[in-house]
N, C-alpha and C positions, 0 to 999 in steps of 0.2 A: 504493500500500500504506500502509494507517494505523498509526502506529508510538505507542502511551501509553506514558508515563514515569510510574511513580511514586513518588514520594522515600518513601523510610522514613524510622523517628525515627530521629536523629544517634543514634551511637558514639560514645562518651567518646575523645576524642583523635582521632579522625577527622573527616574534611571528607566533609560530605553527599553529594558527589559522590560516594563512597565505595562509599554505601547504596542508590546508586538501583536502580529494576527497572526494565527494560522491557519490554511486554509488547507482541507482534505476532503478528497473525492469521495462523494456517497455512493455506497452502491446498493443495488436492489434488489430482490429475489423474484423469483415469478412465482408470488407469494398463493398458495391454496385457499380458497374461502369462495363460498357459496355465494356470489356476489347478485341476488333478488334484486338488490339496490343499488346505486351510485354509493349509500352511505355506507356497505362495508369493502370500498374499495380505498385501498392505500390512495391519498393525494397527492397529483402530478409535481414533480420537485418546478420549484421555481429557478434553482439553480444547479447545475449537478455537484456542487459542492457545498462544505460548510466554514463558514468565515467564523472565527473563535477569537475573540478578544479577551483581553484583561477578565471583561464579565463574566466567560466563559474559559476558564481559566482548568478547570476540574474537566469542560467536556472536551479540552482540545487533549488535555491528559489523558483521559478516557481513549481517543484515537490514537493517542500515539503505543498504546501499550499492543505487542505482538502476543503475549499470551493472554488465557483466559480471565477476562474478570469477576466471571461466575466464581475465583477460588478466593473472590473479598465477599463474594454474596449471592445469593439466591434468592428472590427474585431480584435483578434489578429493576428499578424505580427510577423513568424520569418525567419530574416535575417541574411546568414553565407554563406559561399562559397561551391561551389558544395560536398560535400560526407563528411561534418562536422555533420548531423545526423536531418536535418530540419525534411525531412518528418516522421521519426522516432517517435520526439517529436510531431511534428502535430498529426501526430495518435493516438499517448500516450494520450496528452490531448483530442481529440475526443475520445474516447472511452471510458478514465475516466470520463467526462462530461455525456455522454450520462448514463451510470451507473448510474451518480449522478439523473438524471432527472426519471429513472426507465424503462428504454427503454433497451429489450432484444430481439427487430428484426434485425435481417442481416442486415440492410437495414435503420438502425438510425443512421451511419455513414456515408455519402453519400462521396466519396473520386474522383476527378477527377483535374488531372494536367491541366494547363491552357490550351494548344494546344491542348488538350483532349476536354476540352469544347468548343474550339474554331472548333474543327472540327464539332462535333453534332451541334453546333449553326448553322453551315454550312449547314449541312444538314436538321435543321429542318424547315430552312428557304426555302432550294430547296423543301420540302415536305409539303410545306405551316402549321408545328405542332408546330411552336414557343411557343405557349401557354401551349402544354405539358412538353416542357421544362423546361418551366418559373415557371410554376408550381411543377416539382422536384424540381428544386433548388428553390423555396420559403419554399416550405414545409420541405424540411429535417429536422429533429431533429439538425444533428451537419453536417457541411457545409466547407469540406475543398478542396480550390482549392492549386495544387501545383506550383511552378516556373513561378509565373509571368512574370519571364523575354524572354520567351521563347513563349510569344503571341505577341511581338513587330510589330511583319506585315500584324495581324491581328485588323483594325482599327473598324471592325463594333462589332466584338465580345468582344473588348476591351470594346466599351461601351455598350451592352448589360451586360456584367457582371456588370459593375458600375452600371448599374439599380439593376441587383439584389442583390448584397452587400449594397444598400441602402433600400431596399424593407425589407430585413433580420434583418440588422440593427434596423428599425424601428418599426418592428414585436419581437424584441427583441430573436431571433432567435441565435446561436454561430455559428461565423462562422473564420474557421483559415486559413490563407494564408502563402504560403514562397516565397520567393524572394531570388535570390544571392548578390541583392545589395538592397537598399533603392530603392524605388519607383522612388523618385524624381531624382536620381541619374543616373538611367536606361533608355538610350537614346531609344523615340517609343513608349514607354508607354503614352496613351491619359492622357490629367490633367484628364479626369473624373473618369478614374480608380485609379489613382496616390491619388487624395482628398480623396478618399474613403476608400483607402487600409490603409493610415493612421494616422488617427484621436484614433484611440484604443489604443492596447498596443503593442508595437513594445519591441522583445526582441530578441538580439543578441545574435548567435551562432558561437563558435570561434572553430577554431580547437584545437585539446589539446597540449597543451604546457608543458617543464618542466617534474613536475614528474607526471604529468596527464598523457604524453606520454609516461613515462616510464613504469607506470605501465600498461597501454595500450598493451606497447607490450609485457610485461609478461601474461597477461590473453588471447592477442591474442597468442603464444604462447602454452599458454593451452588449447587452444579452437582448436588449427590446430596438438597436441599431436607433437608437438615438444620439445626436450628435448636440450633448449641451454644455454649455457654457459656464464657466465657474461662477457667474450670477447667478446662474438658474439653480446649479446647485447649492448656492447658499439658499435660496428661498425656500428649495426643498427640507434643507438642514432644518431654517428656523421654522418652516409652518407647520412641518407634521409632528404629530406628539411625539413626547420623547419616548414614551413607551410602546409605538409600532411595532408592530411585527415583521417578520420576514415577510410574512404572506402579504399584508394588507399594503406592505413598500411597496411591494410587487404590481400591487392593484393599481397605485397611484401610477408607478412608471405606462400600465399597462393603457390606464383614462390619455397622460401625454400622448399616447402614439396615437389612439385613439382621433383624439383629435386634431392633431397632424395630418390622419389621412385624410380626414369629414373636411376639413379644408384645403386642405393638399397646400399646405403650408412645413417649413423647416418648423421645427421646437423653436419656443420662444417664450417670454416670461410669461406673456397672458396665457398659453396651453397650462403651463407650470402652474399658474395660478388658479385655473379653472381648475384642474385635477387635483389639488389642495381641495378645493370647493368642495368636491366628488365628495371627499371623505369626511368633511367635517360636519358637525351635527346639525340638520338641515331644520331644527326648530329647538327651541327651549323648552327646558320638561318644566310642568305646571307643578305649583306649591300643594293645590289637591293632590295630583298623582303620586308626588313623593311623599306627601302623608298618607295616603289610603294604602301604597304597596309599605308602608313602615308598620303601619298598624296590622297588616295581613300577616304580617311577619311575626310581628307578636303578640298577633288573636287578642287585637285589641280593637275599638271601634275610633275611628276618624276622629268622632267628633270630641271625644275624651282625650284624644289626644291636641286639640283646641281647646280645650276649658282649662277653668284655673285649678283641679285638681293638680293637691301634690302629692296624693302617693308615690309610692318609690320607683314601681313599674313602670307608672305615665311618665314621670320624670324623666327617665333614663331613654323610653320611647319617644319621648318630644323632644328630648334635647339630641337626639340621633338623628330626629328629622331634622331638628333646625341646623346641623352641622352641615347635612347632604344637602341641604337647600340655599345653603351658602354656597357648596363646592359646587356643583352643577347648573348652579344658575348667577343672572348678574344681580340679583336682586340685593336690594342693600338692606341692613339689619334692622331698619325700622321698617320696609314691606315684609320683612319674615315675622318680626315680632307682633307686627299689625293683625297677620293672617292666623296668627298663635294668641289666640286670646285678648288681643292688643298690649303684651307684651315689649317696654321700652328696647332701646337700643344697648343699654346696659345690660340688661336681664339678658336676652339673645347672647351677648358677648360672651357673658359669665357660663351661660350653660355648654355654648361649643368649647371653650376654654376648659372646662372641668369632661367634657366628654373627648375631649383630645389628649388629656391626663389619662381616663380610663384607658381609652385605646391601647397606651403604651402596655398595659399593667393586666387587662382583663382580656384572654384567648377569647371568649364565647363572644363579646361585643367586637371585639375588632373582626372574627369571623362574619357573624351580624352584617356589621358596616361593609366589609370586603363583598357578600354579597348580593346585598340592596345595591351598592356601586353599580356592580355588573347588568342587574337588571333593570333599575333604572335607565343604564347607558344605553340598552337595547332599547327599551320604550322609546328613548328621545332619538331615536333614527326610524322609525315606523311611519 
């Protein structure tokens, strides 16, 4: 496996070392899975490689190692946010693995996302063939399930996998899992999947940061045959969130070209600009919406969460909504406090203040928070 390094310019006060990237070829299996759907098929790489920066410091380690990393852990675990490049790497190492062990069938990759297993479990149980199930998934050569987070409502298949992640385990069998959050983190997940998913090796995937991003989007870039300008790529730098994804970069490069052709125009700042547009949140989420999805969250009713009750429960759920209705909107702290019982500009202050202290200090509310975030952020793109 060929592994490039390449140094960025120094950081003032850092050692080069610092700055470096590395970048390594992903490779892919002609992976086995029942594909009913587009949703249990592996997604198309946006790049055939992976750019590993400072941020990613653990997964460029992870590719550089030639022997097995199953002998630090069983199952590996990786954890990063949606379109950071999990499944990418799960395949990478499945297929490098399987190589390593001398297996050259289709079908020594075994690859299915969680809700993908959770539906055949479904069905093999209406068809009374559990056994043949159990038995792919014990047998496989290399064993990767995807996006645990996304079998949460599925409680019997939850622990039917926990059986066979412990079956695999035991058999000494590889098996690679991804997650958008930590197991234990991910509200719905049974503890028997949760114990199981990880006791291995758990390694985090961050989006790229920095000059990891930068240089991201000059290869993205070269991969969509755009030809832009060190303006255009600073616009890009400053407009798009810092926390993009590989994927969603990819999106924005893809809107440029887009409308490059629809005009049959070169790239230029206004494409760049418009394609920022593309991804940014095309309305403002309402101060209702973010209290009625706070209050659903904590089987609480809306309008309790507006009055002057101060029990301890409302407290904690009003002052989470008034935090998220800061961060996600432009509203200023006398329309948040207004819309909250007519609550001043002080009060508002003091309660995101003391719910920004909890955050640090309390798992179950910052988990909370982290997932009101998400869904929220969805709402306000609908």
């Amino acid at each position: 496996m060929s592994i490039s390094t390449i140094q960025a310019e120094p950081v003032s006060g850092r050692h080069n070392a610092d700055c470096e990237v590395v970048a390594f070829p992903l490779e892919r299996p002609l992976v086995k899975s029942r594909r009913r759907s587009s949703a249990s098929a592996a997604s198309p790489l946006v790049l055939p490689y992976f750019l590993a920066g400072p941020e990613n410091r653990l997964v460029a380690f992870v590719a550089r190692q030639e022997a097995s990393l199953f002998e630090f852990g069983n199952p590996i675990l990786f954890v990063g946010p949606t379109g950071c490049g999990k499944t990418a790497l799960a395949l990478h190492m499945g297929v490098r693995y399987a190589n390593q062990l001398g297996f050259t069938e289709n079908n020594a990759v075994v690859h299915l996302p969680a809700i993908e297993f959770a539906r055949r479990y479904g069905d093999a149980v209406a068809a009374d063939v559990v056994n043949s199930l159990r038995d792919e998934i014990e047998k496989a050569p290399v064993l990767i399930i995807d996006d645990l987070h996304l079998m949460t409502s599925k409680t019997s298949a939850q622990n039917e996998l926990a059986q066979r992640i412990e079956a695999r385990v035991e058999a000494r069998l590889p098996t690679i899992l991804t997650c958008r959050r930590l197991p234990t983190e991910v509200r719905g997940l049974r503890p028997s999947l949760v114990s199981r998913s990880i006791p291995g090796l758990t390694i985090p995937v961050h989006c790229p940061a920095g000059e990891t991003r930068s240089l991201l989007l000059r290869e993205l870039a070269v991969a969509f045959n755009l030809d832009l300008d060190a303006s255009m790529f600073g616009m890009l730098d400053e407009g798009l969130d810092i926390a993009m994804p590989v994927r969603a970069i990819a999106a924005v490069m893809r809107q440029i070209d887009l409308w490059c052709r629809m005009k049959k125009l070169p790239p230029s700042c206004e494409a760049v600009e418009a394609a920022i547009q593309s991804v940014s949140p095309s309305k403002e989420i309402s101060l209702a919406k973010i209290t009625n999805t706070v209050a659903r969250h904590f089987r609480q009713r809306a309008k309790e969460l507006r009055s002057s009750s101060r029990k301890q429960h409302l407290v904690r759920a009003r002052s989470l909504a008034m935090l998220l209705a800061r961060r996600l909107t432009s509203l200023s702290m006398n329309d948040i406090g207004d819309y909250f019982g007519g609550r001043d500009h002080t009060t508002v202050l003091h309660a995101i203040r003391k719910t920004e202290e909890l955050l640090r200090d309390n798992a179950d509310l910052r988990q909370a928070a982290d997932e009101l975030t998400e869904k929220l952020s969805r709402l306000s793109r609908q």
